[in-house]
C-alpha positions in Angstrom: -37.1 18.4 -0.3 -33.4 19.7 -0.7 -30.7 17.3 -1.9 -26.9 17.9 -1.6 -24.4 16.1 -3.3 -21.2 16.5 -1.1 -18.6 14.9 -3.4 -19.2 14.2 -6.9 -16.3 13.1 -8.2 -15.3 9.8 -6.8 -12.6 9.2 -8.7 -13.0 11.8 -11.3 -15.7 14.1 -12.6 -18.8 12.4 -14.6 -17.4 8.7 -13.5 -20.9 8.4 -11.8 -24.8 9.2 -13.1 -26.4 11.3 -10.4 -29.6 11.5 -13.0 -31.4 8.7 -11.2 -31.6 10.9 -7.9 -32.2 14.2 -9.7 -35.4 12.3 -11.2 -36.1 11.7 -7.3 -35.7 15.3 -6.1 -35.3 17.9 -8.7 -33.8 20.3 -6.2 -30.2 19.1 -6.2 -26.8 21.3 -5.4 -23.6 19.4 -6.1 -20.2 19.7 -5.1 -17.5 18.5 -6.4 -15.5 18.0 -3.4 -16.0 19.4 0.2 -13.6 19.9 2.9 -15.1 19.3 6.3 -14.9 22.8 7.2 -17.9 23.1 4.3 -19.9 20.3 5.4 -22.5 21.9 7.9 -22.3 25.3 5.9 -23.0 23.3 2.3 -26.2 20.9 3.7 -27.6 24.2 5.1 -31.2 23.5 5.7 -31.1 20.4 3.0 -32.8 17.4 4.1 -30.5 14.8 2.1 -27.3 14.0 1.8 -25.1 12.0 -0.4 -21.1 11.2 0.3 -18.5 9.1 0.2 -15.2 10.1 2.3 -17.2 13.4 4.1 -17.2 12.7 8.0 -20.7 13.4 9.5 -20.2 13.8 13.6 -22.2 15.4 16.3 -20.6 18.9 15.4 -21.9 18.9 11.6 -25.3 17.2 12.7 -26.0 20.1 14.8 -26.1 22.4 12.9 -28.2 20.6 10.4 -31.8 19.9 11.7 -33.8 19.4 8.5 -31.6 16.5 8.0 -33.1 13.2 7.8 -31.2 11.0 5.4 -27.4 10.3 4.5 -26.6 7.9 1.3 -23.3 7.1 1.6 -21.8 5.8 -2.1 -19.6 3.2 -0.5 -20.3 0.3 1.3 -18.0 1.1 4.6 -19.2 3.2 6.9 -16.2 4.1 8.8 -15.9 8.1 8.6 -19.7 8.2 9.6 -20.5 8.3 13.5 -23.6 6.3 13.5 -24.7 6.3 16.9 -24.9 10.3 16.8 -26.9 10.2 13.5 -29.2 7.9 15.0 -29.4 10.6 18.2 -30.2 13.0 15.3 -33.1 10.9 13.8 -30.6 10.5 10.7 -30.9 7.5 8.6 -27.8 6.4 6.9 -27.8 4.1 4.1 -24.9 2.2 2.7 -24.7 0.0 -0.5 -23.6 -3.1 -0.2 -22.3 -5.9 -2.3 -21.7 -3.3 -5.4 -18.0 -3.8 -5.5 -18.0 -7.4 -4.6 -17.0 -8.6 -7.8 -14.0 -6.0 -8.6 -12.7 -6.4 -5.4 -12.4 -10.1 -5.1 -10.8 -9.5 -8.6 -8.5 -6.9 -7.3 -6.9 -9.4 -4.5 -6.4 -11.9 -7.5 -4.8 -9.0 -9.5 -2.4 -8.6 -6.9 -1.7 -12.2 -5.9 -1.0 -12.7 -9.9 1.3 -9.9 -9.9 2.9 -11.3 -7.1 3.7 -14.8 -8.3 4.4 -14.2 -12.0 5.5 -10.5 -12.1 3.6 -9.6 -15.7 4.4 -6.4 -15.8 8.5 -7.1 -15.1 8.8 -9.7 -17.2 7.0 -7.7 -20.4 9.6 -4.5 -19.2 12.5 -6.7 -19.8 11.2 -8.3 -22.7 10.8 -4.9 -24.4 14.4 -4.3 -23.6 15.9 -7.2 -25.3 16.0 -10.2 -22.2 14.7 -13.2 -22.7 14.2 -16.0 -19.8 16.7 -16.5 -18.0 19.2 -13.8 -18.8 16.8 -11.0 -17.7 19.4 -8.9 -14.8 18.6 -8.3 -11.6 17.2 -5.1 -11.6 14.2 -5.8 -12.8 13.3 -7.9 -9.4 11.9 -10.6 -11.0 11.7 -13.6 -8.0 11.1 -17.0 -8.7 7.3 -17.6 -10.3 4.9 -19.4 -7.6 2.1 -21.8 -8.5 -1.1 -21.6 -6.3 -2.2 -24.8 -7.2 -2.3 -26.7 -3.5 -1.7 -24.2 -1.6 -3.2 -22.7 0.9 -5.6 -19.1 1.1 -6.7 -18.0 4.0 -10.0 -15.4 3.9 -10.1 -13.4 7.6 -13.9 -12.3 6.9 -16.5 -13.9 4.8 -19.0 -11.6 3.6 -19.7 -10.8 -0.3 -16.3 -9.8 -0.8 -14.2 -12.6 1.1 -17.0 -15.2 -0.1 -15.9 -14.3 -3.7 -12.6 -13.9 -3.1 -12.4 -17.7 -2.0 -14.4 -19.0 -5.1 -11.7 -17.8 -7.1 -8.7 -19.3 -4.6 -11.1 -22.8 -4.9 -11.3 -22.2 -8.9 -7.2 -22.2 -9.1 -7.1 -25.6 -6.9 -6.0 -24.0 -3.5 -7.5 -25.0 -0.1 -9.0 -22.7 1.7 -9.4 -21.8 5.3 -11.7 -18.9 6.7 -12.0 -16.7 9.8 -15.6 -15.6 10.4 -17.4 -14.2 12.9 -20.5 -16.3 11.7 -20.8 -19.5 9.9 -23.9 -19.4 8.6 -26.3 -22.6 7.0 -25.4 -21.5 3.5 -21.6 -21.8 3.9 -22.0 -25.7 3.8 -21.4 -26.3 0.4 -18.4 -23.8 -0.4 -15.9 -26.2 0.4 -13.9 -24.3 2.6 -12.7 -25.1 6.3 -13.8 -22.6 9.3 -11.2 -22.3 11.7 -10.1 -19.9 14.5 -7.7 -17.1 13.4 -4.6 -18.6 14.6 -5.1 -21.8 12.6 -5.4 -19.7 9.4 -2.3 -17.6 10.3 -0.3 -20.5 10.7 -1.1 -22.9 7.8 -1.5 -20.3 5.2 0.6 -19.2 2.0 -1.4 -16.6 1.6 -3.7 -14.5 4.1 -6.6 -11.8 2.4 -8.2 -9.8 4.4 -12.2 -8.8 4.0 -13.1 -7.6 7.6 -15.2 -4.2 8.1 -12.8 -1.5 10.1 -14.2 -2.6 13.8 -13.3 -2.1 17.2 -12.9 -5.7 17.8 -10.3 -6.1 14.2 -8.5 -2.7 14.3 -5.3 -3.4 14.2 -6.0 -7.3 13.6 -2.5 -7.8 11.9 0.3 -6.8 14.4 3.4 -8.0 15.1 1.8 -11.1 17.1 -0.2 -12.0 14.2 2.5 -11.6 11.7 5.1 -13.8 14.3 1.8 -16.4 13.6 2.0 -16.2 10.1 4.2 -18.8 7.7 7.6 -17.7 6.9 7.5 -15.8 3.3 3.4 -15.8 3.1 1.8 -13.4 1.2 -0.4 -10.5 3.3 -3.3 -9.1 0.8 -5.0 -6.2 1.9 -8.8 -4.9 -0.5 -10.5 -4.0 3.1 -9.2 -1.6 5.3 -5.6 0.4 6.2 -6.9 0.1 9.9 -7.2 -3.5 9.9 -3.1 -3.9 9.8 -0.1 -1.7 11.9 1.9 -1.1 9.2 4.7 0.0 10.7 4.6 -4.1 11.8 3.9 -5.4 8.4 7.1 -3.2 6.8 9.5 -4.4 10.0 8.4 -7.8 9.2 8.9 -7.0 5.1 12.2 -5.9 6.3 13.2 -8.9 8.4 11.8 -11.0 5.4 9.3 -12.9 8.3 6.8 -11.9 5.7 7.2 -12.3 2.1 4.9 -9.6 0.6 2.6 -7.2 1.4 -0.1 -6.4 -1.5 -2.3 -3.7 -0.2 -5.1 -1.2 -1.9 -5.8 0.1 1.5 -4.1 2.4 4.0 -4.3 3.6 7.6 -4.3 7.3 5.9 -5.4 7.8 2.7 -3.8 9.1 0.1 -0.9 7.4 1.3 1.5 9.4 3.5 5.3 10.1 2.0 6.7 9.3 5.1 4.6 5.8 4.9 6.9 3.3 5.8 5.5 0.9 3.1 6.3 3.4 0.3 10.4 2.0 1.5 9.9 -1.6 2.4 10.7 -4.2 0.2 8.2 -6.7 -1.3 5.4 -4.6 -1.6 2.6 -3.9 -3.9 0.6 -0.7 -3.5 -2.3 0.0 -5.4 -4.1 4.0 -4.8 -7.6 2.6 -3.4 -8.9 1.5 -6.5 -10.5 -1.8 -6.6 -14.2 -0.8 -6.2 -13.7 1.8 -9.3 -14.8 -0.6 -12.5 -17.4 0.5 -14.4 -19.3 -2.5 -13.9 -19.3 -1.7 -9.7 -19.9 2.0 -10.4 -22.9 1.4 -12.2 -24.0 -1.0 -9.4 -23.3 1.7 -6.9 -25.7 4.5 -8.6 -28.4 1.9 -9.1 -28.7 0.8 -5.6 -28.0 4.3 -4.1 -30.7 5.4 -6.4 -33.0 2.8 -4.9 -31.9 3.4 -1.7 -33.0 7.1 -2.0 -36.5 5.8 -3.8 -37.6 3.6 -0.7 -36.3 5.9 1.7 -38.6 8.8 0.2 -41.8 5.5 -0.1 -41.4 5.7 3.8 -39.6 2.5 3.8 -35.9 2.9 3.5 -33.2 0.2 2.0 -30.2 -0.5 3.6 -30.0 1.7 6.4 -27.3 0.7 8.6 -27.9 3.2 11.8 
């Protein structure tokens, strides 16, 4: 059997250890990158795959008949059309609950950032301020305890289900938005409520929903009108889950207080963005899932995902 690597790099070159798969099928090609021009032309008559950001359609599945397996390194599946790979007799495996950790860390990061301003406060110190005599332009607001406020988690999956540990560990009450309340939630301490409840009694909103038909667009200008005056909108899912154009009129109008995002609508982010201009935000290149620790994760359970697969079982396949 044929396996092609269609993107290598991830974030750079060598971040990841493609030796557990080349143990599984020593005939491996690897790119470093592929444009989706390449895609049909690169998997040739391979019969695996492995991507992250590649789009496989009914157009590149075509004209690839051998294939039978896609690993996708990420645990999203949105730039894969799975209905047409299952037409195809595709199997496409995702890895989940690799990045749960960093993520969930990652929405902390940025609420810290938010209410303490670190990195300001160190810049001024460095340039001779102390306390309160620190001038204006270095935009540090008022510090913000989270202790007894309120988090609100819209999704609870790995990610949001971590995410509210840590809101519980620095004494805030927490709200969630699920689909599914499953027997297992009963002991996490947090309240269940409908979406509107969370919008309106929350300091601070997080998002952790997959990219769906049913939550595209999710935060609008409705939800936002919802929302406490001055909360705090966090965003580690995905772009598509917010209309930013909303979220940076309501930045603007100061209905919202900040935006902290390390997803986008378009990735990388587009110049003419109009977050890259609105005030109050904090914009972060789509890096939360990059520690080493989750990295590692994500070559171990792709690996295994590949192993079963080849056992005539297959692990996480999501089509």
């Amino acid at each position: 059997m044929k396996l092609v690597i269609l993107e290598s790099y991830v974030m750079e070159p060598g971040d990841l250890d493609w030796s557990g798969l080349r143990a599984l099928v020593p005939d491996v090609t690897e790119y470093v990158r592929t444009p989706y021009e390449q895609i049909a032309e690169r998997i040739g008559d391979a019969e695996l795959v492995v991507l992250n950001k590649c789009r496989m359609d009914e157009a590149i599945l075509s004209r690839c008949p051998n294939l039978c397996w896609v690993g996708i390194i990420a645990t999203g599946t949105d730039n894969l059309d799975l209905e047409a790979c299952r037409r195809h007799g595709v199997a496409v495996a995702n890895v989940p609950a690799y990045s749960t950790y960093s993520v969930a860390q990652m929405a902390f990061s940025l609420l810290l950032t938010v209410c303490q301003c670190p990195e300001r406060q160190d810049r001024a110190l460095r340039d001779g301020y102390w306390q309160l005599n620190i001038p204006a332009q270095y935009g540090i607001l008022p510090q913000v305890e989270l202790y007894g406020r309120t988090f609100g988690v819209c999704g609870y999956g790995n990610i949001g289900r971590q995410t509210a540990r840590l809101a519980k560990a620095f004494g805030m009450r927490v709200l969630v938005w699920t689909r599914t309340v499953r027997p297992e939630y009963a002991g996490d301490g947090v309240e269940f409520v409908d979406l509107d409840t969370l919008l309106d009694q929350s300091d601070v909103v997080s998002l952790h929903c997959p990219a769906t038909p049913a939550t595209r667009g999710l935060i609008g200008a409705q939800a936002l009108a919802k929302m406490k005056p001055g909360a705090v909108l966090l965003n580690t899912a995905r772009g598509a889950l917010v209309d930013e154009n909303a979220v940076a009129a309501a930045l603007e109008s100061g209905r919202l207080g900040w935006y902290a995002a390390d997803a986008f609508a378009a990735e990388p982010l587009p110049a003419d963005s109009p977050l890259r201009c609105a005030p109050h935000t904090l914009l972060t290149p789509h890096v939360a899932w990059a520690t080493g620790g989750a990295l590692k994760r994500l070559m171990e359970i792709t690996t295994r995902n590949l192993s079963t697969f080849l056992a005539g079982k297959g692990e996480n396949i999501v089509n």
